[in-house]
N, C-alpha and C positions, 0 to 999 in steps of 0.2 A: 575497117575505118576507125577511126584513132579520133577524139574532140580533143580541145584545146589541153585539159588538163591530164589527161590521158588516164581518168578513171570510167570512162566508157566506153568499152570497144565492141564492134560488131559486123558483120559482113554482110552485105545488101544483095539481094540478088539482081538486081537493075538499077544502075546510077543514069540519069536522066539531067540534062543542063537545057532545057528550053529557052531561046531570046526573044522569044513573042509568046501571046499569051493565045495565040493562033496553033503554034507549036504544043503549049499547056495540053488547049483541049484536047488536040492529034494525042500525046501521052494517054487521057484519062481515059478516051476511047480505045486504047490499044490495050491497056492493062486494067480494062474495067474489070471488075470482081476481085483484084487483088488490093492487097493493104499500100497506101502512097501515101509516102511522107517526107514532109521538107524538111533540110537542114538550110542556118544560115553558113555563117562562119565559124559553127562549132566551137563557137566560145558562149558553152551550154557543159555544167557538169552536172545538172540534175538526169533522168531516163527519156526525162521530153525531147532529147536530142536524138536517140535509138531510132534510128529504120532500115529492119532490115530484112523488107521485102524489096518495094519500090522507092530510092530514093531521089528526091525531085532536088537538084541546087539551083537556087535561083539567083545567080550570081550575074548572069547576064539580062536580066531584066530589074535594070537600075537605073532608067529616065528621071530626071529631074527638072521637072515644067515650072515654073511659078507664074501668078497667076494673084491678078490685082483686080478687088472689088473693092472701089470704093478708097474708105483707107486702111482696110484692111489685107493682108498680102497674104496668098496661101502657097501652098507649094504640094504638087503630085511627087508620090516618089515610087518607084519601080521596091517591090519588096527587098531583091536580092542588094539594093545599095546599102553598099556602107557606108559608118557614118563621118566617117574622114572624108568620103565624096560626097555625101550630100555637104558637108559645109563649108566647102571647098568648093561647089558649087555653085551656094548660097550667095558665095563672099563673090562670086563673080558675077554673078546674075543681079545684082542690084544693093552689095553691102551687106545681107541678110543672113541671120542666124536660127537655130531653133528656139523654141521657146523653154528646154530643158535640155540640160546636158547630163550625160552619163559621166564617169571617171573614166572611161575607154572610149577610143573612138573606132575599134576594128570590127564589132559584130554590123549585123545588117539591119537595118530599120526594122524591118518584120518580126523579126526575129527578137528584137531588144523590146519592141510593144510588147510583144506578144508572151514572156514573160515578168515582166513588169519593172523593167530599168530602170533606174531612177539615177539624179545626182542630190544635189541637197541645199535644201530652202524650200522647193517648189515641188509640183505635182511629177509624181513619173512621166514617161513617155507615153504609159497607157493613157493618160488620162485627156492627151491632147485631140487624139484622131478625129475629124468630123466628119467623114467617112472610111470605109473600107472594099475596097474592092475583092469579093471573093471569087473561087474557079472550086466549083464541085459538081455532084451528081443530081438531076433533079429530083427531087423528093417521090416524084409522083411518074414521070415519065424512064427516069434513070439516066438519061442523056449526061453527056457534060454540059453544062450549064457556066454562064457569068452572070452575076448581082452583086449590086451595090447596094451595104448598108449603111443606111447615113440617120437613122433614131433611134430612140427607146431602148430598150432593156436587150434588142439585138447587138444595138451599136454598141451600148455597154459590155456585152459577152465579146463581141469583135476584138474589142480592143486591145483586151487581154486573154485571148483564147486557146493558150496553150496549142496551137496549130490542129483545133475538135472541130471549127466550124467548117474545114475546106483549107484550099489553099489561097493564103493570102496575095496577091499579084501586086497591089497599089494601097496606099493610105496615102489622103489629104490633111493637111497637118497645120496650124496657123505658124507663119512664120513672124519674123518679127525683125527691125533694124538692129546693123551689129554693133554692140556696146562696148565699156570698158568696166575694168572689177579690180578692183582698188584690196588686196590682200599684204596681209603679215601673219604671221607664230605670234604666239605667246602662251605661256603656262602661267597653269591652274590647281592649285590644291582639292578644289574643291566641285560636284557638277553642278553645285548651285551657282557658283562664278560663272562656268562657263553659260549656262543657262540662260545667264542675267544676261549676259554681254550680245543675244542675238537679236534683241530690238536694233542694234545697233549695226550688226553684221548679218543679217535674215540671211545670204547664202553660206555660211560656212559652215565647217566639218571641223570635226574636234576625233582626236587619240587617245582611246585611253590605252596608259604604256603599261606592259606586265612587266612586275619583280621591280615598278616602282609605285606604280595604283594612285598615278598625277595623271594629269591630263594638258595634250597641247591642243590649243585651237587654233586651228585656219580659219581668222578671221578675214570672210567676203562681203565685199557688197559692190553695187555698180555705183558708177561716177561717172559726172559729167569732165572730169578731169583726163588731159592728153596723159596719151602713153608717159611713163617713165624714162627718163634719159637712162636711167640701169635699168630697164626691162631686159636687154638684149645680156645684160652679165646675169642677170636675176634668174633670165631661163636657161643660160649655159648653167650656172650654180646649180640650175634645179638638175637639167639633165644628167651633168655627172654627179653628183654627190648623191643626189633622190634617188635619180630613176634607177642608175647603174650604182655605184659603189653602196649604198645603203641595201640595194639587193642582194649582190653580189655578198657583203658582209653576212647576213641573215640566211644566203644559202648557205656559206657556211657554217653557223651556227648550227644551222638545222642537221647537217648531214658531214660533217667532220668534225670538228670541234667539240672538248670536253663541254657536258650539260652544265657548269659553273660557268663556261664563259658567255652563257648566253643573260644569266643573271649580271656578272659583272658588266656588259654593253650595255643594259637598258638601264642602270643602275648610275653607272658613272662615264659612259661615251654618249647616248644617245642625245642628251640635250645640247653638246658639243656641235652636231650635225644639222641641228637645224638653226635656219638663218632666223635668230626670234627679232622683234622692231623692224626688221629692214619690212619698210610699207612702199609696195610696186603698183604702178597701176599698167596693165596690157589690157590687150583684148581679150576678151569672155572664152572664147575657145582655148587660148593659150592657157588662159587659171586657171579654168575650170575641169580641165583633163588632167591627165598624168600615162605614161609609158607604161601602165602596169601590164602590159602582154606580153611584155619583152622576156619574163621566166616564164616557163611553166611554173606554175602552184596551184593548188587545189584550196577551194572556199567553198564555209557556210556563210549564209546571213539570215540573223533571227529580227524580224520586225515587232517591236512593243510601243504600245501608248505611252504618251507621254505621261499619266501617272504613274506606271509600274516602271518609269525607266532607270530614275535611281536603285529599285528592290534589282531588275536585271542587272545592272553593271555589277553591283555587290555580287550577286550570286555568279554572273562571271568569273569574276575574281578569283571566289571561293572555289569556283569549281576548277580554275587552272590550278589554283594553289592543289588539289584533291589530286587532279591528275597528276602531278608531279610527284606525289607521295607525300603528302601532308594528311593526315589521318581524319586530325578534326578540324579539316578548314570549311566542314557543311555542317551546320547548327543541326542537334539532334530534332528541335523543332521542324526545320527542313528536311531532313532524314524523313520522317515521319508526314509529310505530307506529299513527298514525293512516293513512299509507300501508297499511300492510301490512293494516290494516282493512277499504280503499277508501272511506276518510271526509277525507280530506284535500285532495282537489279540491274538497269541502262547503265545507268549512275555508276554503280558498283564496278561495276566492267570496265571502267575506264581508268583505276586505280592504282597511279606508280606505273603509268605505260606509256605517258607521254608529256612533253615540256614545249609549252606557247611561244615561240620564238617570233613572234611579230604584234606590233600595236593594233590594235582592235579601233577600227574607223567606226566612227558614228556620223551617221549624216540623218538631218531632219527634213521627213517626208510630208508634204502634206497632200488631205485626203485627195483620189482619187475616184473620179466618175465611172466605175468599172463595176463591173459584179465580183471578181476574182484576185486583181491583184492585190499584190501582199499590202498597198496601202490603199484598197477598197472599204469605203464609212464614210464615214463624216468627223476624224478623229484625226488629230494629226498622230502621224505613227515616224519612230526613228529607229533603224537601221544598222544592228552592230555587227559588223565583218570581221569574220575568224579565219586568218589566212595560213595553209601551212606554204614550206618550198620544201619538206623531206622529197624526196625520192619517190615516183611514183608506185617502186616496190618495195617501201618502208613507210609502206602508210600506214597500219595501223592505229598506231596508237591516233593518229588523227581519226581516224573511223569510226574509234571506241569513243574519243572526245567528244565529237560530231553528233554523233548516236543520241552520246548523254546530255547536252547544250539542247539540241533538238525537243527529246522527250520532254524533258526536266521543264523545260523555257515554256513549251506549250502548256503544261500543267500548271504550272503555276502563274502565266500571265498571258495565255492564251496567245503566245507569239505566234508570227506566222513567218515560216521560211521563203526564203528568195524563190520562185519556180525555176530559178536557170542557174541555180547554185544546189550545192551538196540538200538533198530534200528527202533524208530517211525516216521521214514520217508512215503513218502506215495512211491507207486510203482512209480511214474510220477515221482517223487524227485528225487531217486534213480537210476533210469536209467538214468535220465539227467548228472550223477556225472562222468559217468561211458562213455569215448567214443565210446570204443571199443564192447558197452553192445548187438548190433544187432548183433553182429560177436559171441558171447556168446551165447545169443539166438538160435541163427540159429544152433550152434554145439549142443548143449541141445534138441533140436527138433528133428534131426536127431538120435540124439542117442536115445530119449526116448518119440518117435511121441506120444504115448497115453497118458503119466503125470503117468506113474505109478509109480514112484520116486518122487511125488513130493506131497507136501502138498498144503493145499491152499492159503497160504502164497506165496509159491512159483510159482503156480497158477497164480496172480493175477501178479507175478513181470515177467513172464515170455511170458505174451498175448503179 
């Protein structure tokens, strides 16, 4: 079995599709004592995706109930939905939307909480849940079991649980009426411009471009303003040029074209491509997503506070410029503290092996009510995405990048990577990142004393 990006592969010994959660228990009692593990839509490139004992899809258990208290509207959803059906759904069930959106709409609700999805302005997915419905073993009896978590520091772990506490079947989620979002481009010299400009635009995401080190922002925000007369050319514009021909171009950069021509695109094509002033207003779902499933490519994403996020993007920079072969694009000061981390052998390794061929998204996260995911505090955290499209079998020099972004990022500003993106931290890294991770643990154990949810991955992060 092959995930989305095609850097995990593994062979299961029992593939399992259940459409009731009647079916569920019939599984856990036939394969009790064995390791069971769910995939969504394996659009997961971290190991939390790996099962390859028992693996459970929960693809057919994807009801979508909504459900009106008051003036508050909630909506049940079946784990296995995805998230193009739930808001499709949504939109028929009463005009209704989620209350966060990802950039993707093909993985599965459970799945996207569960390592801590996010779009940008607003809280992750995790942070919504007001319950969860779990299916595992009883602690005490061994049975299959169903409980619902709907408080405290369980619901918190719930929410974002790496698939440790059980299997997830159902989350309750507040929904909300469907909006409009009033965006345009525009560039910026500088991240203090962009910065300034989000009182104004709270949901937008901003680029920073390699081999030009400017930045464009998608500035968002909602409006009580009707659709656009151009919305309908706005989103054919977007699909060919964005989703398709800007890919298309960037694949090949990556994987046939001379390594100058990926400089001369970002240098003197790329601002050409994007539509800057033209201001559209659509619907939330229509802005707020993009096609990006449509190539395979492989991603990291390193999450920093907003005080260390100008020191990250600099050191970004520097360290693409490093990878490329630029000698001294990392200050001996940073050399040297990156030593003293034992991240700088990482570092070294990545040197003259590999060239950034796509713009690094930053989107801003704010805290979430979780114990684990990457924007768990009280802090607002933002989000910068390193995309390759090389060739699943010329990855390296992304892996050596990867490795050293990883290391380097966490030492120095205690980032913390996406759980459902490239995550070469070592288990000791990773929990270090994370304060609340023994209060995690300890809820994890309890609910699932013998690992039989858990892979060995998750194994090793959970001793």
């Amino acid at each position: 079995m092959l995930n989305f990006g095609g850097n995990q592969n593994w062979s299961p010994q029992v593939v399992a599709t259940p459409a009731t959660v009647g079916e569920l228990l019939a599984i856990l009692r036939e394969y009790r004592g064995r390791r069971i593990r769910v995939v969504g839509r394996l659009h997961c490139w971290s190991k939390a995706v790996v099962a390859d004992d028992v693996l459970v899809d929960l693809r057919r258990i994807n009801q979508v109930t909504v459900h009106l208290e008051g003036n508050q509207a909630w909506a049940e959803v079946g784990a296995g939905c995805q998230i193009k059906h739930l808001l499709a759904e949504l939109l028929r069930k009463g005009n209704y939307t989620t209350p966060t959106l990802g950039l993707i709409t093909a993985q599965s609700i459970a799945g996207a909480a569960a390592t801590g999805t996010h779009g940008s302005g607003r809280h992750s997915l995790a942070h919504y849940p007001a319950a969860v419905t779990i299916v595992g073993y009883d602690p005490i009896s061994g049975a299959p079991a169903v409980r619902v978590v709907d408080g405290g520091d369980e619901l918190r772990a719930a929410r974002c649980s790496l698939g440790a506490l059980g299997i997830v079947t159902s989350v309750r989620i507040p929904i909300r009426p469907q909006y409009n979002i009033e965006e345009h481009f525009q560039r910026y010299e500088r991240l203090d411009e962009v910065l300034a400009a989000e009182a104004a635009y709270p949901l937008g995401q901003f680029y920073f471009v390699p081999w030009r080190w400017d930045y464009f922002a998608q500035h968002r925000r909602e409006t009580d303003a009707p659709r656009s007369r151009s919305a309908p050319l706005y989103r054919l514009y977007w699909s060919l040029s964005m989703d398709l021909l800007l890919h298309l171009i960037v694949r090949l950069l990556a994987r046939r074209l001379p390594r100058g021509c990926t400089r001369f695109f970002y240098r003197r094509v790329m601002e050409w491509v994007l539509p800057q002033g033209w201001k559209v207003v659509d619907r939330s779902d229509r802005q707020l997503t993009m096609r990006h499933e449509l190539f395979r490519h492989i991603e990291i994403e390193m999450f920093v506070r907003r005080p260390q996020l100008q020191a990250a993007v600099d050191f970004a920079a520097a360290l693409i410029e490093y990878a490329d072969g630029r000698a001294d694009a990392i200050t001996p000061e940073t050399q040297a503290k990156l030593a003293a981390a034992g991240a700088w052998e990482t570092v070294a390794a990545c040197f003259g092996r590999y060239q950034h061929h796509y713009p690094i998204c930053v989107r801003k996260v704010l805290p979430d009510d979780t114990l684990i995911s990457p924007a768990a505090g009280d802090e607002t955290w933002y989000a910068l995405s390193f995309i390759s499209y090389a060739h699943p079998s010329e990855r390296d020099g992304f892996d050596r990048f990867a490795a050293a972004l990883a290391r380097a990022m966490a030492a120095l500003f205690e980032a913390r990577p996406h759980w459902g993106k490239v995550c070469p931290l070592s288990p000791d890294e990773l929990r270090r990142l994370y304060p609340r991770w023994a209060d995690f643990r300890g809820i994890a154990q309890a609910a699932d004393p013998q690992g039989r949810f858990r892979n060995d991955w998750l194994d090793q992060l959970l001793q």
